[in-house]
C-alpha positions in Angstrom: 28.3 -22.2 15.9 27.0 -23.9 12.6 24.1 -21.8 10.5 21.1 -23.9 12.0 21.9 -23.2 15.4 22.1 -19.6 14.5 19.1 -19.5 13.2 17.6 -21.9 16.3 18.8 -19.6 18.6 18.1 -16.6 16.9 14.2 -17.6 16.8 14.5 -18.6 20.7 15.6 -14.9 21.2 12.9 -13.6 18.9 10.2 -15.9 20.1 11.1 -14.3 24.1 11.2 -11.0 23.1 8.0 -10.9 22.2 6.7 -12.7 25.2 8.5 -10.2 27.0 7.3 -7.1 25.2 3.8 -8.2 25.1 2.5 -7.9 21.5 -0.5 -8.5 20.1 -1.7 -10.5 17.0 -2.0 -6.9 15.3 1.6 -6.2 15.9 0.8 -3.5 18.7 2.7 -3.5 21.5 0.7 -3.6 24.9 2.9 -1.6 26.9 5.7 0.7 26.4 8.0 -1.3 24.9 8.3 -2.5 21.5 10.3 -6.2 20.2 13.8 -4.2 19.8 14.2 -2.1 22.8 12.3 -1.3 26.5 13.9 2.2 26.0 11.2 4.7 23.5 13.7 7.6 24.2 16.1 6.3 21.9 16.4 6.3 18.2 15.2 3.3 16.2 18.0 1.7 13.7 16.4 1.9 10.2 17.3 0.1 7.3 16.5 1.6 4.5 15.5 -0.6 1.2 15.7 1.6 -2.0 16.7 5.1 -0.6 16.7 6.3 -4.1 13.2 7.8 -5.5 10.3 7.2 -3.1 12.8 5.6 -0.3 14.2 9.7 -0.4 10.9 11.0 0.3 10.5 8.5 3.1 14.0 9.5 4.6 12.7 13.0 4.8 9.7 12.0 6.9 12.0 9.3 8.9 15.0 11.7 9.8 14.3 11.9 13.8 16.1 8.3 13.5 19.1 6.5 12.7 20.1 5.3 9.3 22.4 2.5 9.8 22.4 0.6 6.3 20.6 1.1 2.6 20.2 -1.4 0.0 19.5 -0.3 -3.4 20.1 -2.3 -6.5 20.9 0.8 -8.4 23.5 3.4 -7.6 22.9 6.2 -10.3 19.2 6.4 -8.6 20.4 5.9 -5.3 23.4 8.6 -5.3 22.4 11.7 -3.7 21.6 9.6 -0.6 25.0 7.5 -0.6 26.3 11.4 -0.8 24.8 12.7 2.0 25.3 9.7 4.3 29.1 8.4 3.1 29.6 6.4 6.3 26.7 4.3 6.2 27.1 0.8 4.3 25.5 0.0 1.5 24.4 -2.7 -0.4 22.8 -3.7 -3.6 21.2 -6.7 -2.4 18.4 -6.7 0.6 18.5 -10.1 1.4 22.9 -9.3 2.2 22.0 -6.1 4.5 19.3 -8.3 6.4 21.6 -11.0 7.4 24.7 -8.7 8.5 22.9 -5.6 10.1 21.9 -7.1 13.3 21.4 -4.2 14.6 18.5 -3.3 12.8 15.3 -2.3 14.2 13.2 -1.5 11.8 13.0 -1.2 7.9 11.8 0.8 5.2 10.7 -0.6 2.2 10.4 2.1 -0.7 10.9 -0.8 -3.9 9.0 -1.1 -7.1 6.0 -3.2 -6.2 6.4 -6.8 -7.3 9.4 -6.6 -4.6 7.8 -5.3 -1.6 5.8 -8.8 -0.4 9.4 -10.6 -0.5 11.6 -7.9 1.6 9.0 -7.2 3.9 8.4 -10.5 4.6 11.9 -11.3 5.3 12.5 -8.1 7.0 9.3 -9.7 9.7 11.1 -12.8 9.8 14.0 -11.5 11.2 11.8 -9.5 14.0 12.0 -6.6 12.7 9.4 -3.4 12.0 8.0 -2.9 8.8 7.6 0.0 6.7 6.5 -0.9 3.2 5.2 1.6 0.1 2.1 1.4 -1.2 -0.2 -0.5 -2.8 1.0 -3.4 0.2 1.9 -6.1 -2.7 2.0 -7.2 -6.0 -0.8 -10.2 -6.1 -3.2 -11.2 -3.4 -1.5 -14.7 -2.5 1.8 -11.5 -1.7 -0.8 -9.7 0.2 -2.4 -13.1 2.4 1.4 -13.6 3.6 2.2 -10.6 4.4 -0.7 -10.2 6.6 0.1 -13.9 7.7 4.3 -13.0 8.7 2.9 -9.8 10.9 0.6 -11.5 12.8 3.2 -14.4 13.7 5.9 -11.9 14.3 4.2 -9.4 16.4 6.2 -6.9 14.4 4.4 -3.5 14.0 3.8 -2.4 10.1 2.3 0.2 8.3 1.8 0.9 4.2 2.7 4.1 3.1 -0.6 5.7 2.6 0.4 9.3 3.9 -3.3 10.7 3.6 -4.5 8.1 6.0 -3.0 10.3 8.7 -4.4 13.3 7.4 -6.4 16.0 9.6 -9.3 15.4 6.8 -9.1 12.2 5.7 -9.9 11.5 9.9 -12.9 14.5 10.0 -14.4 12.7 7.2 -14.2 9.4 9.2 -15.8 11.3 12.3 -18.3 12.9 10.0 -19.5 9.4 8.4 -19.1 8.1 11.8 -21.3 10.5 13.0 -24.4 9.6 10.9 -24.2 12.7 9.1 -24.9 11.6 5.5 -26.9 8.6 6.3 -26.4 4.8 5.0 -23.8 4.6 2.4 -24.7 1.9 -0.4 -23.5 3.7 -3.4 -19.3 4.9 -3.9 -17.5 6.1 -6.5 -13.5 6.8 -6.4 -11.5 8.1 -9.6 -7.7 8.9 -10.4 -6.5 10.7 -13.4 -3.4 8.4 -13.5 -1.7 7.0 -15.6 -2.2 9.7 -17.8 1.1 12.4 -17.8 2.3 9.7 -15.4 3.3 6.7 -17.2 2.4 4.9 -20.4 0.1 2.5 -20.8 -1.4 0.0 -23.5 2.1 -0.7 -24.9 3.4 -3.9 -26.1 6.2 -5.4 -24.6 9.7 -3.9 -25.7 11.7 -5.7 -28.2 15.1 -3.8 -28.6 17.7 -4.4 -27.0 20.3 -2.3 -24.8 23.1 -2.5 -22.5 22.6 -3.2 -18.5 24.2 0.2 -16.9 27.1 -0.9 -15.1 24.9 1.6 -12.0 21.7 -1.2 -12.0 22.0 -4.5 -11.0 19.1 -5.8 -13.1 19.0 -9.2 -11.8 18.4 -8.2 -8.5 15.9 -5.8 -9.7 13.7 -8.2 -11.8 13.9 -9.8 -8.4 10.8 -12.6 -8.1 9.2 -11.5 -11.7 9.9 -13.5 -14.4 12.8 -12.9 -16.5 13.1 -10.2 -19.1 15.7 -8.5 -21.1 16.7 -4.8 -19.7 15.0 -1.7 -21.2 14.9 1.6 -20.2 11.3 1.7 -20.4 11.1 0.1 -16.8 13.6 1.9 -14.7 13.7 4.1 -12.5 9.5 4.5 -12.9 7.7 3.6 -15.8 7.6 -0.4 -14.5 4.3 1.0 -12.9 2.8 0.4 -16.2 3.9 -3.4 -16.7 1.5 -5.9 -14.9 5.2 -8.0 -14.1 6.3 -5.1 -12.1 3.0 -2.8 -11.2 -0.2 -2.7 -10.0 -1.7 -0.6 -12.7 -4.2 2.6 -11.7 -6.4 0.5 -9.4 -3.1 -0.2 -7.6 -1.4 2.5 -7.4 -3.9 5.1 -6.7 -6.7 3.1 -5.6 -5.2 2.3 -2.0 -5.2 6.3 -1.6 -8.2 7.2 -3.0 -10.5 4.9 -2.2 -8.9 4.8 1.9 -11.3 7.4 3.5 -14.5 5.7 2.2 -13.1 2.4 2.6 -11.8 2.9 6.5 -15.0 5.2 7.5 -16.9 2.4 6.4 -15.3 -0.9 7.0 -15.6 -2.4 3.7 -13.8 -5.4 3.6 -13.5 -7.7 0.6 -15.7 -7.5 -2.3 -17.6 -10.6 -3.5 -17.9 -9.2 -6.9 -16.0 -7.4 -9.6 -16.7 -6.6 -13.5 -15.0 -4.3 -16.4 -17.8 -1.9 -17.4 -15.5 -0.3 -20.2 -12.2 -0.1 -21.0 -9.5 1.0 -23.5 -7.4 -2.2 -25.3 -4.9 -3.1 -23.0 -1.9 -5.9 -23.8 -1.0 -8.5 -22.2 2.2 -6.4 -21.2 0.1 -3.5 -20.1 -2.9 -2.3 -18.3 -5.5 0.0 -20.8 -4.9 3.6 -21.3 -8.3 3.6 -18.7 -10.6 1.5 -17.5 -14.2 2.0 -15.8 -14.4 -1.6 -13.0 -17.6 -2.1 -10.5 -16.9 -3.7 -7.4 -19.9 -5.0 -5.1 -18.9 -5.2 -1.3 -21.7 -7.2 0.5 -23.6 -6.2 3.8 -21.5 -6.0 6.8 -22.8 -6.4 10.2 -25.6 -3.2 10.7 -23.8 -2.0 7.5 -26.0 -2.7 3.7 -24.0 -3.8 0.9 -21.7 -1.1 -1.2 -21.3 -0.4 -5.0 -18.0 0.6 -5.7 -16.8 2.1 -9.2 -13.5 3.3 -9.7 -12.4 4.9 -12.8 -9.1 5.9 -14.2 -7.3 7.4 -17.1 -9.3 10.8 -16.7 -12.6 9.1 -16.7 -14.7 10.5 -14.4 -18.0 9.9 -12.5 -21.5 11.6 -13.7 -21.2 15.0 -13.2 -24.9 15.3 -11.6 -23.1 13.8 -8.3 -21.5 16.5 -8.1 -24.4 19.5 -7.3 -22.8 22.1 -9.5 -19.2 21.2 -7.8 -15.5 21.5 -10.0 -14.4 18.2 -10.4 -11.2 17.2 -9.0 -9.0 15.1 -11.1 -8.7 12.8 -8.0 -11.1 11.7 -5.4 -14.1 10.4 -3.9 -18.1 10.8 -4.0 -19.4 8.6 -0.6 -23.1 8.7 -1.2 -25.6 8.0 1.5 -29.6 8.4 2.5 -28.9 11.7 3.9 -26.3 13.4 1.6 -23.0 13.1 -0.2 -19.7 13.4 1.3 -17.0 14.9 -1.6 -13.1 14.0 -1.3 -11.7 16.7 -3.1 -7.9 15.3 -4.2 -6.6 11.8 -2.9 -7.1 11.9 0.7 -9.9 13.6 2.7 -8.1 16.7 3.2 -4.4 18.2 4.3 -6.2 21.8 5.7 -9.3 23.5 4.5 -8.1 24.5 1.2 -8.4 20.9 0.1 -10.8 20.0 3.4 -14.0 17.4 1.8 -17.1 19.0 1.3 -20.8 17.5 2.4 -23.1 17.9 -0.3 -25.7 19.4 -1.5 -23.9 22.8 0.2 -27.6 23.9 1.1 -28.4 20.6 3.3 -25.4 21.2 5.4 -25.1 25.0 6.3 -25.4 24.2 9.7 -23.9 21.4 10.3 -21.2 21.6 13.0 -17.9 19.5 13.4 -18.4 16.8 15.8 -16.0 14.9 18.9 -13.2 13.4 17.1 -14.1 9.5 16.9 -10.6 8.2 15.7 -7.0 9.5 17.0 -5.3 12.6 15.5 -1.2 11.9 14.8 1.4 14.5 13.7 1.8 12.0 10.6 2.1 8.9 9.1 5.8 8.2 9.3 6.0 9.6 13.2 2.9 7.6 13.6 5.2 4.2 12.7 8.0 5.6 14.7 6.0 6.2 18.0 4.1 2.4 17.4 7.8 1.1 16.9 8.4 2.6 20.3 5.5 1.3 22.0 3.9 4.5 22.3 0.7 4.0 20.1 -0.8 1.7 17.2 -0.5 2.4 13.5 -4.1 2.2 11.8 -3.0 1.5 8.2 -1.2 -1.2 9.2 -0.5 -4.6 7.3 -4.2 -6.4 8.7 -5.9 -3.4 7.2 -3.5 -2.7 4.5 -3.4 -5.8 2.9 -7.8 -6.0 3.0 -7.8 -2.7 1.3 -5.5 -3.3 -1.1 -7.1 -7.1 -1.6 -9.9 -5.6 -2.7 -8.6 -3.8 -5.4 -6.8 -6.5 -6.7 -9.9 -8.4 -7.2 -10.6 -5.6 -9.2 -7.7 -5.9 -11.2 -8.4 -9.5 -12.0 -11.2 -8.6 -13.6 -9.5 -5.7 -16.3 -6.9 -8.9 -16.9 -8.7 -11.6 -17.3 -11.4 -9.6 -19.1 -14.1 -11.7 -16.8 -16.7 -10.8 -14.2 -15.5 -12.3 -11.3 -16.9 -13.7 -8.3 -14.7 -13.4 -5.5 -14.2 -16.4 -3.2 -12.0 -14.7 0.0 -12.1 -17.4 2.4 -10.7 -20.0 -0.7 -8.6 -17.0 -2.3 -10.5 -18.1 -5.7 -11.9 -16.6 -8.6 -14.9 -18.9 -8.9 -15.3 -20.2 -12.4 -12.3 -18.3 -13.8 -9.2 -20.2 -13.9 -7.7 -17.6 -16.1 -7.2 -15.8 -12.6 -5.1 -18.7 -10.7 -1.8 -17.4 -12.1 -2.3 -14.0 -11.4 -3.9 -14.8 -7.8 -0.7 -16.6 -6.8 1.9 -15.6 -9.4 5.2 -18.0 -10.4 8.2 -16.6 -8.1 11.7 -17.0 -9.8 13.7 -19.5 -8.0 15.5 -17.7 -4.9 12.7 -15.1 -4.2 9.6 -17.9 -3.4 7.7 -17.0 -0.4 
């Protein structure tokens, strides 16, 4: 059988199984079955993409399942795993384990981000699950695809944003839900990255060094343009280079801005300007950066002010009614109150729980009906969807919205313009300095 009637067939078996399984558009199955298997008793088949760093953590969360392949492009990173699990193969390139594993269910997708949009893609091309890190992708065009793959695959996804499953982060939605703090037109969300986490503001790297003979760096560079190894970028510092991150709006801003923007159904802002900023380069995001976002009236909901700061800046403290202020989180500010996120989620137990504000107008306010589902947590939350057995709520439809919105954001720290956000033409009106970041140049062999 030739390679195009592989691949005919192939989408003939795909194309049934999800007939037969009855998904959705949203990548939910509609009974208890999922594209895979009709059995939810038995273990998915996980391939894991970059099991070193991150892809570890994930592992640890994933471990009720079967790991029945890894793909890491560096071996030095990805050696305590290959220890652990000697009999499972490995490879170096993705796009390899894809084609041979057929019996892959499901994969994990724990890669720098300016790789995530082109695995998970091809990982939903093939039929199969999706798990992918956070923030969902590295430009909005990434983002639009994504989105655009799960819907025609029927495959079920999820971004890794752990505190979206959190006991909290859901009390808060009930608690906004419930009317509690009134009509929200005013947010603000703040990290303390990059700060202690990675450098910023740096110009691009002129030395020169050897390529470890443990990294494969042309498969690491992946779809980003071409540039001589340096140490600098691997294994975790790349968050800092606008080729391979997101910068702070990125990385943190799909966590810390989630509860507001999920209790409140956001969407896409029509508006996004710098109000101040440290000197960035054209290598590297600033050292901080203080960005507005306007999100317009939804239906029965008014329009939203969104300002996120990062780099340690923080929001007035007056917002806070006498409150510490946490180097991460939230203020949600409505008619009737203020609703307080105390690190990047709403809240793991009560030690980190949110807090309505001012203390005195809420002594006696009491917990209400839960208004969204509870789940043990995010990764069994993917497992059991996989299975049939539920829906993941963070999953790409939303992810990728959140996460647009953001990037917006970004657009206007790198372009150093207000911007006025066209969603339904994916256009920075009036800025064409924005085209090339909106839908970056993919080196030949990683285009999506």
């Amino acid at each position: 059988m030739n390679s195009t009637n592989k691949k005919t067939r192939r989408k003939f078996l795909h194309d049934t199984a999800l007939l037969t399984a009855g998904i959705t558009s949203s990548g939910i199955a509609t009974g208890c079955t999922s594209i895979v298997r009709s059995d939810p008793n038995r273990k998915l088949n996980l391939g894991i993409i970059g099991p070193g760093g991150r892809g570890t953590s994930n592992m640890g969360g994933l471990g009720s399942e079967n790991f029945i392949a890894f793909a890491d492009v560096d071996d030095r990173r990805a050696q305590p795993v290959y220890a652990k699990y000697p009999d499972v193969p490995r490879y170096r390139d993705f796009r390899e384990m894809l084609d041979k594993e057929r019996s892959l269910d499901a994969v994990v997708v724990s890669t720098p981000d300016h790789t995530h949009a082109v695995a998970s893609i091809q990982a939903m091309q093939r039929g199969l699950h999706v798990y992918c890190e956070k923030p969902l992708a590295h430009s909005i065009y990434e983002l639009r695809r994504m989105k655009e793959e799960a819907r025609k695959a029927g495959v079920v996804t999820q971004m890794g944003v752990q505190g979206h499953a959190m006991e909290g982060t859901r009390r808060a939605i009930d608690t906004i839900h419930s009317g509690a703090i009134g009509e929200v037109r005013e947010l603000h969300v703040w990290t303390d990255r990059p700060n202690g986490w990675w450098p910023q503001g740096e110009k691009r790297p002129s030395s020169t060094h050897a390529i470890p003979d443990t990294l494969d760096w042309d498969l690491w560079l992946g779809p980003a343009p071409f540039r001589p190894y340096h140490p600098t970028y691997v294994p975790f510092k790349w968050r800092g280079r606008w080729d391979f991150g997101t910068g702070a709006i990125g990385d943190m801003g799909v966590h810390n801005l989630d509860t507001a923007f999920w209790a409140l159904e956001l969407g896409i802002p029509d508006q996004a300007k710098v109000i101040d900023a440290d000197q960035g380069t054209a290598d590297c995001p600033p050292l901080w950066s203080i960005i507005q976002m306007n999100y317009p009236a939804r239906v029965n909901r008014p329009a939203v002010k969104l300002t996120f700061y990062d780099g340690k800046k923080l929001p007035p403290a007056d917002l806070f009614y006498g409150e510490e202020i946490p180097s991460n989180g939230s203020l949600i500010i409505g008619s009737k109150g203020t609703l307080l996120t105390r690190t990047w989620h709403g809240g793991e137990n009560e030690d980190d729980m949110f807090l309505l504000l001012p203390k005195k107008t809420f002594i006696d306010y009491q917990t209400i009906s839960p208004s969204v589902p509870r789940v043990k947590d995010h990764h069994f939350e993917w497992i059991q969807a996989c299975k049939g057995l539920t829906k993941t709520e963070a999953n790409f439809d939303y992810a990728a919205t959140l996460t647009e919105g953001l990037l917006v954001g970004q657009l206007a720290l790198r372009t150093g313009q207000s911007i006025a956000w066209d969603p339904q033409r994916m256009k920075a009106i009036n800025c064409p300095e924005a085209e090339s970041l909106i839908k970056p140049r993919f080196r030949r062999g990683w285009e999506i």
